[in-house]
Every structure is written in structure tokens, then in C-alpha cells.
KEMARGU-974245 format. One record per residue (C-alpha): chain; x, y, z. Coordinates in nm, 4 decimals. Last residue first. Layout:
N
ATOM  mimar         u         v         w
ATOM      A         X         Y         Z
...
This chain:
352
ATOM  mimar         u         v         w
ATOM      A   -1.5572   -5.8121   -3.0723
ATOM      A   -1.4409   -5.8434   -3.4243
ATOM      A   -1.7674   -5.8870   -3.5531
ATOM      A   -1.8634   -5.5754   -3.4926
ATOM      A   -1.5725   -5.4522   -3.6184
ATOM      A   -1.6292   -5.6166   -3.9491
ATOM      A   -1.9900   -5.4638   -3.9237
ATOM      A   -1.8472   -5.1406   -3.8831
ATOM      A   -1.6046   -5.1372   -4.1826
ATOM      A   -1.9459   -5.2845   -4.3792
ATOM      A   -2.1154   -4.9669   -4.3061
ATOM      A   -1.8012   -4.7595   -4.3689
ATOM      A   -1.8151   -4.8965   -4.7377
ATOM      A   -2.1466   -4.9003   -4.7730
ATOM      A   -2.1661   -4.4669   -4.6643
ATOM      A   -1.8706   -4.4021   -4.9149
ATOM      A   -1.9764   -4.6066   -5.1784
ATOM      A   -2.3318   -4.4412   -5.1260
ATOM      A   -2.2208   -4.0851   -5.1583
ATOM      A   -1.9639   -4.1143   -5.4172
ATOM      A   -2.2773   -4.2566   -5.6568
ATOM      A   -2.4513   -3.9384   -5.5094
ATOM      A   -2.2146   -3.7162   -5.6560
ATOM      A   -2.1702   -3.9281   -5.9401
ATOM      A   -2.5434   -3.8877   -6.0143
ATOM      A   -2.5678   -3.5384   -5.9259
ATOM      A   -2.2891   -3.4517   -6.1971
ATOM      A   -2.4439   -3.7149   -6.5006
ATOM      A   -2.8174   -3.5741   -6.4435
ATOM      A   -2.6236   -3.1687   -6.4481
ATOM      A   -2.5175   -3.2990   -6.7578
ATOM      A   -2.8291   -3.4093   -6.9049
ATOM      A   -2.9071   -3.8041   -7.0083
ATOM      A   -3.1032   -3.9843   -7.2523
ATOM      A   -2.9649   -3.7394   -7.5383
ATOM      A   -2.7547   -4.0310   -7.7243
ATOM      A   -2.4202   -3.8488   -7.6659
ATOM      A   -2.5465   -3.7619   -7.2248
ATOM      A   -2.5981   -4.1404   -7.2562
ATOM      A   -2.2900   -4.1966   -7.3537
ATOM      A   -2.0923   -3.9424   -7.1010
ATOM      A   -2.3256   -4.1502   -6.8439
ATOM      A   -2.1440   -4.4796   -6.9336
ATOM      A   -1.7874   -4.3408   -6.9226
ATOM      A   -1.8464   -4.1041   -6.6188
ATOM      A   -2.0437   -4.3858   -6.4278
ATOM      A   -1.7032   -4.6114   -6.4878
ATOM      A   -1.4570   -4.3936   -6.3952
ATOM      A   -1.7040   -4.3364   -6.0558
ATOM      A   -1.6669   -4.7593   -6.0202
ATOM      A   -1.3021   -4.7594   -6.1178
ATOM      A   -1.2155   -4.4927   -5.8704
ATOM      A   -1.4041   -4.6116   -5.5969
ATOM      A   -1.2862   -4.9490   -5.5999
ATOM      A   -0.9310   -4.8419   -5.6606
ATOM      A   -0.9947   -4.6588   -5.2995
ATOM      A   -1.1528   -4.9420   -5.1301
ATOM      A   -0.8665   -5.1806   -5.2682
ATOM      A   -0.6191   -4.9242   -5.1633
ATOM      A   -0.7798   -4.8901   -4.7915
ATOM      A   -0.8127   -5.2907   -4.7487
ATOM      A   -0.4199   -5.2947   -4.8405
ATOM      A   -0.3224   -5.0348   -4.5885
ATOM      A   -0.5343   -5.2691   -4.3208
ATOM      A   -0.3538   -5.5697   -4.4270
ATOM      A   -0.0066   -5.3480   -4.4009
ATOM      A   -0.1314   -5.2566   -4.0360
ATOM      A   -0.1989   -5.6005   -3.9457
ATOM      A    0.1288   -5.6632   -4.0045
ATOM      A    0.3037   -5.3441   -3.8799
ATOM      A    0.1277   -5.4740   -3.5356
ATOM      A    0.2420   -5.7821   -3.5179
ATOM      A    0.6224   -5.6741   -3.6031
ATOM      A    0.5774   -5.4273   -3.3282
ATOM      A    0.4223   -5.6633   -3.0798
ATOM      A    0.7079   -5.9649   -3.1678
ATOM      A    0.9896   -5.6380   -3.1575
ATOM      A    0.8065   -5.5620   -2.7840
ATOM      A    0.7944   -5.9187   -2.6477
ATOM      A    1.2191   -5.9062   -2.7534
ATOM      A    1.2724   -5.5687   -2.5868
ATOM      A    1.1336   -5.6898   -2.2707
ATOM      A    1.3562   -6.0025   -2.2598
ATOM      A    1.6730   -5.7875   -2.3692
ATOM      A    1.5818   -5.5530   -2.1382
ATOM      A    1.5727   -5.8267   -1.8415
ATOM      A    1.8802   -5.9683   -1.9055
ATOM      A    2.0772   -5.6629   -1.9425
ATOM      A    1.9456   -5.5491   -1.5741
ATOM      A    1.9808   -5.8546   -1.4353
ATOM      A    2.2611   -5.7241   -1.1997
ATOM      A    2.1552   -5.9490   -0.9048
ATOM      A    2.0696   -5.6328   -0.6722
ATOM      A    1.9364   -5.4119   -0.9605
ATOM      A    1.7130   -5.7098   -1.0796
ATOM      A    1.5802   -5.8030   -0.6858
ATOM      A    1.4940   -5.4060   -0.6547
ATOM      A    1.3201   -5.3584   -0.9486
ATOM      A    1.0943   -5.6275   -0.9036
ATOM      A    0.7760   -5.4086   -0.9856
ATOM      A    0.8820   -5.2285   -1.2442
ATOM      A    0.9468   -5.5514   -1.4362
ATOM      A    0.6559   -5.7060   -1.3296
ATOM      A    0.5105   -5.4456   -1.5039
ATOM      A    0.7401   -5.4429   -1.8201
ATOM      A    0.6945   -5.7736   -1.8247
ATOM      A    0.3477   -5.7806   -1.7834
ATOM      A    0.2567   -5.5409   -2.0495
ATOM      A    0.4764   -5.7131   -2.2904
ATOM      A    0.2371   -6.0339   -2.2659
ATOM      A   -0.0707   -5.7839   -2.3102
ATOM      A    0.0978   -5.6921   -2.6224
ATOM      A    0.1503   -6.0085   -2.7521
ATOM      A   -0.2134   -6.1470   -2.6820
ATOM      A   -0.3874   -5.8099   -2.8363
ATOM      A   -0.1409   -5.8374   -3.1691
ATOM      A   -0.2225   -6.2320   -3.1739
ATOM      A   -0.6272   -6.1546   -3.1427
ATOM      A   -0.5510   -5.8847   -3.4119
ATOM      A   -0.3714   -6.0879   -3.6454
ATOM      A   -0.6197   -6.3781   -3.5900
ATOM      A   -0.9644   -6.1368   -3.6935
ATOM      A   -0.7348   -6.0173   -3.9838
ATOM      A   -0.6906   -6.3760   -4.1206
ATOM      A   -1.0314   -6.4788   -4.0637
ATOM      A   -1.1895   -6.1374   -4.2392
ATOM      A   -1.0391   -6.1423   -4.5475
ATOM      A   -1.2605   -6.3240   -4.7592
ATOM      A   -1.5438   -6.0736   -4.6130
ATOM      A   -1.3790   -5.7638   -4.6683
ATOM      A   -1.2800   -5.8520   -5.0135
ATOM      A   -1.6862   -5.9770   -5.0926
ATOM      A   -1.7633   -5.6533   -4.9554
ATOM      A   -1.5221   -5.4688   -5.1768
ATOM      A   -1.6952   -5.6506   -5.4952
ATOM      A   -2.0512   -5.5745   -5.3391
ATOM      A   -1.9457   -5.2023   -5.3588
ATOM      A   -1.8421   -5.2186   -5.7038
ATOM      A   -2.1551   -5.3719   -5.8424
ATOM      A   -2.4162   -5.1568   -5.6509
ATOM      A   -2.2415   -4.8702   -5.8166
ATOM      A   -2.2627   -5.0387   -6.1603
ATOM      A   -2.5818   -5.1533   -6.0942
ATOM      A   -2.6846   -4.7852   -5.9804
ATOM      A   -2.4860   -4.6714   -6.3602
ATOM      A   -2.7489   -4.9186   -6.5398
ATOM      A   -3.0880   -4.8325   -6.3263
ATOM      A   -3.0261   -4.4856   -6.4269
ATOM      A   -3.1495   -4.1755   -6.2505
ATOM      A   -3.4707   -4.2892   -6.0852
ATOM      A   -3.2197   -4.5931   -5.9701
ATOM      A   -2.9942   -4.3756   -5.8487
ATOM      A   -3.2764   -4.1729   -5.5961
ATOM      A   -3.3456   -4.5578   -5.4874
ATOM      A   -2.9228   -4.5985   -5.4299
ATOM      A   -2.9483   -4.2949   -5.3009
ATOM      A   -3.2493   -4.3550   -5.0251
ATOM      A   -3.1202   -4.7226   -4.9158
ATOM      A   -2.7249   -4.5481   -4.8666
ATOM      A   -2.8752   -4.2747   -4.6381
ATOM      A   -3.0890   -4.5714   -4.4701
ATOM      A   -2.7574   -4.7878   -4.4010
ATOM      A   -2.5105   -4.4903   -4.3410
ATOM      A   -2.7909   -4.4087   -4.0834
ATOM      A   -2.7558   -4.7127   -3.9176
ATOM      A   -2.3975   -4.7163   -3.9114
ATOM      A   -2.3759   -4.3732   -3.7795
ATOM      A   -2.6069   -4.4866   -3.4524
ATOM      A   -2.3292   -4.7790   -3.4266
ATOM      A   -2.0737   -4.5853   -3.4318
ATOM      A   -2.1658   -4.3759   -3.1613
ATOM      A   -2.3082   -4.6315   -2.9649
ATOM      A   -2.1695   -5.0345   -3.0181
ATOM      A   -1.8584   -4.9183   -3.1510
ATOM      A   -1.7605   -4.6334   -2.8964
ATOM      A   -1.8373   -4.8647   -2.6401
ATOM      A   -1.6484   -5.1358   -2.7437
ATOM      A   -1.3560   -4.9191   -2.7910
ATOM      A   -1.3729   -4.7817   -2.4222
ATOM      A   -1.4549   -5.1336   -2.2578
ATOM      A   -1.1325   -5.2526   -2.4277
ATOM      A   -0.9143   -5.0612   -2.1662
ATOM      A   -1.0359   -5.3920   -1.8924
ATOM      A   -0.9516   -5.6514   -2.1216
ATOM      A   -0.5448   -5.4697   -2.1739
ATOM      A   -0.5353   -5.4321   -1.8020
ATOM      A   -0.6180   -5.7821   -1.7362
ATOM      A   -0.4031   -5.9388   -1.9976
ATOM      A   -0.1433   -5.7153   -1.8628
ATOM      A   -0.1556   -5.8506   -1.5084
ATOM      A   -0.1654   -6.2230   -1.6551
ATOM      A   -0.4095   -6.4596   -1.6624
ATOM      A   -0.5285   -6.7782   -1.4517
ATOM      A   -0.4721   -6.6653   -1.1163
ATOM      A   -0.6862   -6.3354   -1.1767
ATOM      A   -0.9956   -6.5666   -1.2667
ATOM      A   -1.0104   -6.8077   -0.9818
ATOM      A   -1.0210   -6.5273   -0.7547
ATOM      A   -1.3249   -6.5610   -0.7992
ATOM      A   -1.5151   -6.2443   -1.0306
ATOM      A   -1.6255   -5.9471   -0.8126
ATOM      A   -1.3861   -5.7063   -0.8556
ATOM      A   -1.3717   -5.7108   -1.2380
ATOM      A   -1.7362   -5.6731   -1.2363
ATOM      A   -1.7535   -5.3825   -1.0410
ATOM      A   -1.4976   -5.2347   -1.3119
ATOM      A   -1.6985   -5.3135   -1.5699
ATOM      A   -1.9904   -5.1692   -1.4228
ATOM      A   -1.8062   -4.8430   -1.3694
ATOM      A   -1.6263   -4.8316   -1.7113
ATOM      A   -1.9937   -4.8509   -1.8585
ATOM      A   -2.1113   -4.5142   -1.6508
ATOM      A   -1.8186   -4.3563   -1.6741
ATOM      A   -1.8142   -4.4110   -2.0577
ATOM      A   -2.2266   -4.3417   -2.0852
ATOM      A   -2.1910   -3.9943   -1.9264
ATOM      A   -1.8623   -3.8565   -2.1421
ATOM      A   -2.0149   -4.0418   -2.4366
ATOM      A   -2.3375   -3.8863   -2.4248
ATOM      A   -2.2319   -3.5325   -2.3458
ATOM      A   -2.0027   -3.4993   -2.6376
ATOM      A   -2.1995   -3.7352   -2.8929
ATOM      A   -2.5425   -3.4616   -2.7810
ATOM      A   -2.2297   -3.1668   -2.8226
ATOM      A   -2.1588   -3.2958   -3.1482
ATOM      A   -2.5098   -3.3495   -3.2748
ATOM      A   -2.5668   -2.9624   -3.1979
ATOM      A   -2.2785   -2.8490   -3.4210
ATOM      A   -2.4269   -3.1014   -3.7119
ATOM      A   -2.7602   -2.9704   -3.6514
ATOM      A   -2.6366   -2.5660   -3.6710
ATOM      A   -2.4191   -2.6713   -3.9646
ATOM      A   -2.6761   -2.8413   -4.1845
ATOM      A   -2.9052   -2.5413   -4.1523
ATOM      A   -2.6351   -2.2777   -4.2613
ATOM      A   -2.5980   -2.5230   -4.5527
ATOM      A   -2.9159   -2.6224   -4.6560
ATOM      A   -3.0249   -2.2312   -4.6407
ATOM      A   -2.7311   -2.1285   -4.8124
ATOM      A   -2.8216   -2.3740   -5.0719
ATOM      A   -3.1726   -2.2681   -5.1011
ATOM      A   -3.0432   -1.8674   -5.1724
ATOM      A   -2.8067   -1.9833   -5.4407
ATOM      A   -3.1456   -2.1890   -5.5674
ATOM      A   -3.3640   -1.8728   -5.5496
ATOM      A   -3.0944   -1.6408   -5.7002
ATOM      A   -3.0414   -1.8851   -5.9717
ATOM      A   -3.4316   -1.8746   -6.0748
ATOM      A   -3.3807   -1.4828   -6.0741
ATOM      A   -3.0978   -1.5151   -6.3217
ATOM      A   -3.2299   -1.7261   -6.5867
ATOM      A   -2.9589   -1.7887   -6.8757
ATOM      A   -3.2207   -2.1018   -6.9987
ATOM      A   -2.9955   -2.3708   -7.0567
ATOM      A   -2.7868   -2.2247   -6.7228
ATOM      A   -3.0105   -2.1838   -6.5089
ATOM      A   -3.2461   -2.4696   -6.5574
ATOM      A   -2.9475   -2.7861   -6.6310
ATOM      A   -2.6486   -2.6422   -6.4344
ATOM      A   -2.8203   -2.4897   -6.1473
ATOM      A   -3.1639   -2.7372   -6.1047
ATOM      A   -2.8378   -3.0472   -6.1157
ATOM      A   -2.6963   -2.8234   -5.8050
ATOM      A   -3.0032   -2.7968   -5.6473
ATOM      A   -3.0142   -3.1841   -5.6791
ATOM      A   -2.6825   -3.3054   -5.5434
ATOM      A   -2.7562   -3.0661   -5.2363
ATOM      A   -3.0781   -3.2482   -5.1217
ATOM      A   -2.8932   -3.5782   -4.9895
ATOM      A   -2.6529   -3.4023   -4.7524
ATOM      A   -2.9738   -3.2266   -4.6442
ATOM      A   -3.1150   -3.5533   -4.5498
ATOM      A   -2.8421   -3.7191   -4.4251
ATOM      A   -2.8483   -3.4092   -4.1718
ATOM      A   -3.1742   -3.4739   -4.0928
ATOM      A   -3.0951   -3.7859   -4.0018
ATOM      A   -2.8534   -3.7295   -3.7721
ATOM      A   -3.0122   -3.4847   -3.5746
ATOM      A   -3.3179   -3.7479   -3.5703
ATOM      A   -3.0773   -4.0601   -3.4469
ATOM      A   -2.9163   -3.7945   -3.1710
ATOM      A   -3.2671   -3.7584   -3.0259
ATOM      A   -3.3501   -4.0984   -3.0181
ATOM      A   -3.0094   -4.1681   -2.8631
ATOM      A   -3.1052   -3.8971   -2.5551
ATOM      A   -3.4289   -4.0416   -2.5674
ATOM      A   -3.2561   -4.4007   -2.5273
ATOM      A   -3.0188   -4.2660   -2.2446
ATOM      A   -3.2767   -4.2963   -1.9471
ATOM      A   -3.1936   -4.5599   -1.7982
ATOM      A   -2.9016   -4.7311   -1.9879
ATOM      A   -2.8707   -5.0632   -1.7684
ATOM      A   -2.5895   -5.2937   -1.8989
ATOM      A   -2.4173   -5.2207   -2.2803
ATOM      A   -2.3092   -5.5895   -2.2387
ATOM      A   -2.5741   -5.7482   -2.1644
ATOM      A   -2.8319   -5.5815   -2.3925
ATOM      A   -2.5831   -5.6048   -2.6940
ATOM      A   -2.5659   -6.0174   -2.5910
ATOM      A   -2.2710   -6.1869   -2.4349
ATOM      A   -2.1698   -6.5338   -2.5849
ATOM      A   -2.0008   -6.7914   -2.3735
ATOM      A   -1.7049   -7.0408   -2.5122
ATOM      A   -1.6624   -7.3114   -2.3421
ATOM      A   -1.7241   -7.5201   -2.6326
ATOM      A   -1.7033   -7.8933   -2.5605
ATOM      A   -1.5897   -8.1880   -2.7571
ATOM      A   -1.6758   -8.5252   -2.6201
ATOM      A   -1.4541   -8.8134   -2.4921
ATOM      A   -1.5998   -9.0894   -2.2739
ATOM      A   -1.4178   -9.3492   -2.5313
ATOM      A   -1.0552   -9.2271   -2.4680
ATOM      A   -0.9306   -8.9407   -2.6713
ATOM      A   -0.5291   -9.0334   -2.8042
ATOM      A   -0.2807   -8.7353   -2.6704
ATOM      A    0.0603   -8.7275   -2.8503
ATOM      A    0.3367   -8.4906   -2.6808
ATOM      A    0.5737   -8.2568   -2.8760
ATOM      A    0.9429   -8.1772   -2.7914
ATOM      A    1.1320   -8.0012   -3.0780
ATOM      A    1.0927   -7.6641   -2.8880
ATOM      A    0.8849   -7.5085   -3.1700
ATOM      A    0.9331   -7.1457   -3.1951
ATOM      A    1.1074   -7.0116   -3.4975
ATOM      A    1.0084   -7.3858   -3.6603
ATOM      A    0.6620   -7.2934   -3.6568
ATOM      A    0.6723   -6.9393   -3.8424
ATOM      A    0.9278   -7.0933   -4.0667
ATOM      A    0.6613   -7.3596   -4.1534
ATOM      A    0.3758   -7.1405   -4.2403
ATOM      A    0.1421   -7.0761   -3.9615
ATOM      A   -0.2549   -7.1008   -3.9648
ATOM      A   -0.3937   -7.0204   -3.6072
ATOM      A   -0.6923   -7.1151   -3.4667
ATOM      A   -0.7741   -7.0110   -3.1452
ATOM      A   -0.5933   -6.6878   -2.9445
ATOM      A   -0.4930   -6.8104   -2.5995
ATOM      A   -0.5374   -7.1156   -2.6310
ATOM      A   -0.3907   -7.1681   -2.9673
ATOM      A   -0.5244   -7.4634   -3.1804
ATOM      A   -0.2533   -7.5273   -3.4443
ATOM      A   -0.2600   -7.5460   -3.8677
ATOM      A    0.0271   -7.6080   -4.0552
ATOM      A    0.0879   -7.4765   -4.3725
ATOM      A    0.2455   -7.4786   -4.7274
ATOM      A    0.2556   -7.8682   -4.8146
ATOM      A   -0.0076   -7.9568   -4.5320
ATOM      A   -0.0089   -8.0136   -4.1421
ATOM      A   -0.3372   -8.0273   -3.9496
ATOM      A   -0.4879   -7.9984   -3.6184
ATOM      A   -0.1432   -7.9638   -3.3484
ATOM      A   -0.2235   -7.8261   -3.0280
């Protein structure tokens, strides 16, 4: 349906994906040149028939796995933890050691950071097999429910969407369930490991934490401007695949009738043109997701260019140390890297 035409754009209501902004070459590819003109008569009124599904509704009945997810969340933790303690042995090495050319005290510290990092192996090899047993049980537990849920909507439902629109629904259980558990458990600790270094900056130097803090609300800002267009690439990549799903089903399917008639040419060239429109989908959203990388990358680099310049100056004036300057950008790497996948997760999130 036809909402609004401008000088560079013209704006449609897809059913199938929602609103879509196309340019006028994009329209004219596969406009018809017929068009219809509906007027709303005085009972009109919009209606959203939209339903949302809450986290609880979705994830289903989990009896059982929230001390297994408790027990992952203190692994985890932990870990963060040590992660967090390493920046500041090695500021003890450079600044204590080696101002003072005391070999006992860098014994003790060499001996500490085997300890962190012996220690941060065992938890991190027993958080793997938690995420190992947790997603084997909890996927054939959620693809269960959704599958007795797929056989008991009306029939209602199957008439009014395609084979592969089913199949493609039905595979995004796994992907949702990755996001909304294993991610999710990381993106809460990305949150609280980011909370503690940006605090542990601030001790540091409030200036080069509001440079950090600077940078990372700049990529949000990105993510966030962006996030219209790449949610309607990736309904229109879902839509177009699940469209060359069914073909290729159906095609499989109907063999017979196409070998008898000698449709054979027909039919590949239909397939092969739903799979160029996937492909050329696709490569799209996969430049916009090249171009989110680079910005996060140049975002990184400016903002740890940027703690090197300022630190180096307070490091002239005598404010700073260097092993200050090398635990700072250590932990300055630290919680770009955690925000960064935090707000990756919450743009998922909101995908779904």
C-alpha cells in the first residue's frame, strides 16, 4: 500500500515485512503499472494486530534451569573479575618493580598472575561445559514446545503462509534461544564488568573515562540511527528467502508434472531469480553490517589514540605513572569492548 511519495523516496506498507522506504528504481523494477485507490468510509478505525510475546512466554516453563543459570552467572563473574585484576598487577610490575629494581616483590606478582591465570582457565573450562549442557537440554526442550505449538494452531494458519515461511519461523527458535540465554547471561555481565571499569577509570582519570564514555556513546548513537533500515533489510532478507524455500520445495515436490511438460528451464530460471533477490539481500545487509564493524573499530582506535595522547601529558606534568597510562588503556579496551557487544545484543534484542 502506497503512504507517501517524495523527491527521493516512496514509502509503502508491506504485509509481509511493514514499512518499507524504496527509491524510485526500486519501485519501478516491480510495479505492474496497475494500482487501485481505496477511500475509508466513516466506520473506519486503524487496528494493530500485532501481538507481543513476553521473555516469560516465550522461553516457556524452565523448571529447574534457574540454578543451573545462577550458577553459570557466578562462573562468569568471577571470571570478569580476574579479567579485571590483571590490569593492576601489571601497573604493581612496571611502576614498584621496576622504579625500585625489587626482585622478590616481582616474584610475588609473577607468582599472582599465574595464580589469576591458572584460576581463570579452570572457571572458564567449567563455564563451557555448564553453556554445553545447558543449551543441549534447553534447545530440545524449547524446539519441543515450539513444535507442539506448530501442531496445534487452526488450520487457518498453514493456509495463509507458505511452506518455507513455516520452516524458516520454526529454525528461528534456535537463534532466539541462543539470544535470550547465553547471550543474554554475557550481556549482563558485559553490563556490570563495564559499571566496575568505567568506576576503576574514574579513580584513574575522570578526563580519559569521559573520553572513553564519549566514544562509546558516539557508536551507540550509530547503532541506534541505524537500526530501522537494518531491522527492514533483515525482515526483507527473511521474507525472500523463505519465498525461495518454497520454490525449491514445491519444486521437489512436483517433479514429476515439470519433467513430463519439459518445464525444467522454466522452473530454474524462476528459482534462480528468488535466489539472486536473496543473495543481493543478503550482501546488503552484509555491507551495513561491514560498515557497523569499521565504525566500531575507528571508534576504538580514535578513543585509545586519544587516552595515549592525553595520558602521555599527564605522565609530562607528573600526575600520571606509566604503568597508570598501560592499565588504563587496558581497561579503556576493556569497556569499549564489553559496551559495544552490550549494545550488539540489545539491537538483537530488538530485532526479534
Amino acid at each position: 500500500m502506497l503512504r507517501r511519495a517524495t523527491a527521493r523516496e516512496v514509502v509503502i506498507h508491506d504485509p509481509a515485512v511493514g514499512v518499507r522506504h524504496l527509491s524510485y528504481p526500486e519501485v519501478s523494477r516491480d510495479f505492474t503499472g496497475c494500482a487501485l485507490e481505496f477511500d475509508p468510509s466513516t466506520d473506519f478505525s486503524p487496528a494493530d494486530e500485532r501481538r507481543k510475546v513476553s521473555i516469560r512466554k516465550l522461553m516457556g516453563k524452565l523448571d529447574g534451569w534457574w540454578q543451573a543459570f545462577g550458577l553459570l552467572f557466578a562462573m562468569s563473574l568471577a571470571v570478569e573479575l580476574l579479567v579485571l585484576a590483571m590490569p593492576r598487577l601489571n601497573q604493581f610490575m612496571i611502576d614498584d618493580v621496576l622504579m625500585s629494581n625489587d626482585a622478590s616483590l616481582r616474584n610475588v606478582i609473577m607468582l599472582g598472575l599465574l595464580l589469576l591465570i591458572f584460576t581463570q582457565g579452570a572457571l572458564l573450562h567449567m563455564r563451557g561445559i555448564t553453556i554445553l549442557y545447558l543449551t543441549t537440554r534447553l534447545n530440545l526442550q524449547w524446539v519441543g514446545d515450539v513444535f507442539g505449538r506448530l501442531v496445534r494452531l487452526p488450520m487457518s494458519w498453514f493456509e495463509t503462509r507458505q511452506l518455507g515461511d513455516v520452516l524458516s519461523r520454526f529454525g528461528s527458535a534456535g537463534p532466539i534461544q541462543d539470544l535470550l540465554t547465553t547471550r543474554a547471561v554475557g550481556a549482563v555481565l558485559d553490563g556490570i564488568t563495564a559499571i566496575l571499569t568505567m568506576l576503576v577509570m574514574i579513580l584513574y582519570s575522570p578526563l580519559l573515562a569521559g573520553v572513553v564514555g564519549a566514544t562509546v556513546l558516539l557508536y551507540a548513537i550509530v547503532r541506534a540511527v541505524s537500526y530501522r533500515p537494518l531491522h527492514t533489510a533483515n525482515l526483507e532478507g527473511l521474507t525472500l528467502a523463505a519465498r525461495e524455500q518454497t520454490c525449491l520445495m514445491e519444486t521437489i515436490r512436483s517433479i514429476g508434472p515439470i519433467k513430463l511438460f519439459g518445464r525444467e528451464p522454466d522452473r530454474r530460471a524462476h528459482w534462480l531469480t528468488m535466489k539472486t533477490a536473496t543473495i543481493n539481500r543478503n550482501v546488503r545487509t552484509q555491507l551495513m553490517g561491514l560498515w557497523f564493524g569499521n565504525i566500531n573499530m575507528m571508534i576504538g582506535a580514535i578513543s585509545a589514540a586519544l587516552v595515549l595522547w592525553l595520558g602521555a601529558g599527564l605522565i609530562m606534568r607528573g600526575s600520571f605513572t606509566v604503568g597508570m597510562l598501560i592499565a588504563l588503556t587496558v581497561y579503556s579496551g576493556m569497556f569499549t569492548a564489553r559496551m559495544s557487544t552490550l549494545i550488539n545484543v540489545f539491537i538483537d534484542f530488538k530485532m526479534l
